[in-house]
Every structure is written in C-alpha cells, then in structure tokens.
BAKESE-707085 format. One record per residue (C-alpha): residue number from 1; residue in one letter; y, x, z. Coordinates in nm, 4 decimals, padded with zeros to 6 digits. Layout:
RORO  doba  drenro         Y         X         Z
RORO   NUM       A         Y         X         Z
...
This chain:
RORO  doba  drenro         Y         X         Z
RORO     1       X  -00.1815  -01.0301   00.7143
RORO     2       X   00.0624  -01.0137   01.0217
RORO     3       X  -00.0615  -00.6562   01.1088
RORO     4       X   00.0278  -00.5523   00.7588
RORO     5       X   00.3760  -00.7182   00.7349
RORO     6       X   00.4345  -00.5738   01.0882
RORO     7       X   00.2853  -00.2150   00.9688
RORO     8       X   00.5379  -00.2768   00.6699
RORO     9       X   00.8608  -00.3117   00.8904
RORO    10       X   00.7712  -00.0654   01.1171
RORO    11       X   00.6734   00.1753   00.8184
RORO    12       X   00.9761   00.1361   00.6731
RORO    13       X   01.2653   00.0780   00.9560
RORO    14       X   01.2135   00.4330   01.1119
RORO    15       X   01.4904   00.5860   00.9833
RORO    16       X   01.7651   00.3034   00.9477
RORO    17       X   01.7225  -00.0740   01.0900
RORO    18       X   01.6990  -00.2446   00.7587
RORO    19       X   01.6179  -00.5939   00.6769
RORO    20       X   01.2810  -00.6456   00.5473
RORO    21       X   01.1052  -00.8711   00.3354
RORO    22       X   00.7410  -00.8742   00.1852
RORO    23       X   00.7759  -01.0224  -00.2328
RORO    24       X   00.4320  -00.9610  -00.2261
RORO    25       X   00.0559  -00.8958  -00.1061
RORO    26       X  -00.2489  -00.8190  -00.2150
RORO    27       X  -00.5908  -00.7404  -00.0250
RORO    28       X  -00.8912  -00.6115  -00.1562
RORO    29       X  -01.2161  -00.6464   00.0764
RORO    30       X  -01.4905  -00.3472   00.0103
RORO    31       X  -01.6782  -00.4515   00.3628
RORO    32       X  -01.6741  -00.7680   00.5825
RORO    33       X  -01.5971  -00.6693   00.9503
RORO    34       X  -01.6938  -00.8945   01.2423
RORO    35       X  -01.4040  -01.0847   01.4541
RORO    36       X  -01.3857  -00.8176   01.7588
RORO    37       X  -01.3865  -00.5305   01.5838
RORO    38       X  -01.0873  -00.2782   01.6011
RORO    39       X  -00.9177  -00.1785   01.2804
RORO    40       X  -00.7120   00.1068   01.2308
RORO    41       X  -00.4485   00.0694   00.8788
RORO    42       X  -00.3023   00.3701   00.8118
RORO    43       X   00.0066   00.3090   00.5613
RORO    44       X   00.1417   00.5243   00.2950
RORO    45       X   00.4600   00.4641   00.1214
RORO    46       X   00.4416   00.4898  -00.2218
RORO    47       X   00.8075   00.4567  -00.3733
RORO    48       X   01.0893   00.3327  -00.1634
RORO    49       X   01.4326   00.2967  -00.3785
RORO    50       X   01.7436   00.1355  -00.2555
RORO    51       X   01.6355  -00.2551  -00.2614
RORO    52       X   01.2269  -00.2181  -00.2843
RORO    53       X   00.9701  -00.0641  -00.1520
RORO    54       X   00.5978  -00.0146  -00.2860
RORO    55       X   00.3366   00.0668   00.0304
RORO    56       X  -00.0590   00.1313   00.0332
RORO    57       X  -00.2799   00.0238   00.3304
RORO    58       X  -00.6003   00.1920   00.3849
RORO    59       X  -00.7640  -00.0779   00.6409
RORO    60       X  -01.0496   00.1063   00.8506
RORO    61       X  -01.3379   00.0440   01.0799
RORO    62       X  -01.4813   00.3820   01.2266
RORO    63       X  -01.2968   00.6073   00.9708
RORO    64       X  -01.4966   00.3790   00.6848
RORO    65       X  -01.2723   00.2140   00.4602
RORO    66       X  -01.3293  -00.1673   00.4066
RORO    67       X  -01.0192  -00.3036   00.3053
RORO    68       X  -00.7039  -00.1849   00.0744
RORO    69       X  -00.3986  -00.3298   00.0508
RORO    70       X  -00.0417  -00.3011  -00.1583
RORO    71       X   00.2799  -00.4585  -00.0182
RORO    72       X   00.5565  -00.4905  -00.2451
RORO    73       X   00.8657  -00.5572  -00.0390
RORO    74       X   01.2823  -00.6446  -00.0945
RORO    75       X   01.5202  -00.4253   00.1254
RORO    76       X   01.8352  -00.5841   00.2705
C-alpha cells in the first residue's frame, strides 16, 4: 500500500508540486505472489480535475497481472 500511495504522488506531482492525499483504496488480488518477488505497477490516471484525482494500478509479476488497484485521491 506504500508503493501505491508513493506511485500516486509521484504520478500526479510531475507537472506542479501539489499536495496529495489518498480518500481512498481499493485492491483486488487475481494471484498471490511470494515475499521476494519484484513487482512492477504501472499507473494510469483516469480523471484528474482541480481537487481529485481517480488513478488505476495494474500490479505485475513477469508482465502477468495479479493485482489491480483504484486510488481515489484529494488535491491541495
């Protein structure tokens, strides 16, 4: 959950340092994955207006998609 809320502020502070914070997250597990495996999470952002954002995680292991996960976040 770190990695995501970090994926979300970096996602979203690359074109103006902004204040960030995550209202809300949800995860949904398609595969278990084992403790030293390396993930990859590619983000997407999905609508961004003036005071929220809506983002989409695509959480992979080998280019196979395990996880996916929406962030719904406030913008200061």
């Amino acid at each position: 959950m770190e990695a995501l809320h970090a994926s979300t502020n970096r996602q979203l502070t690359k074109k103006s340092p902004k204040s960030i914070i995550v209202e809300e997250l949800s995860i949904h597990f398609l595969q278990v994955a084992q403790i030293d495996d390396i993930l990859r999470i590619r983000p997407k952002v999905i609508s961004e207006k003036r005071r929220s954002a809506l983002l989409d995680f695509d959480i992979c292991l080998d280019d196979q998609q395990i996880a996916k996960a929406k962030v719904t976040s406030q913008i200061n």
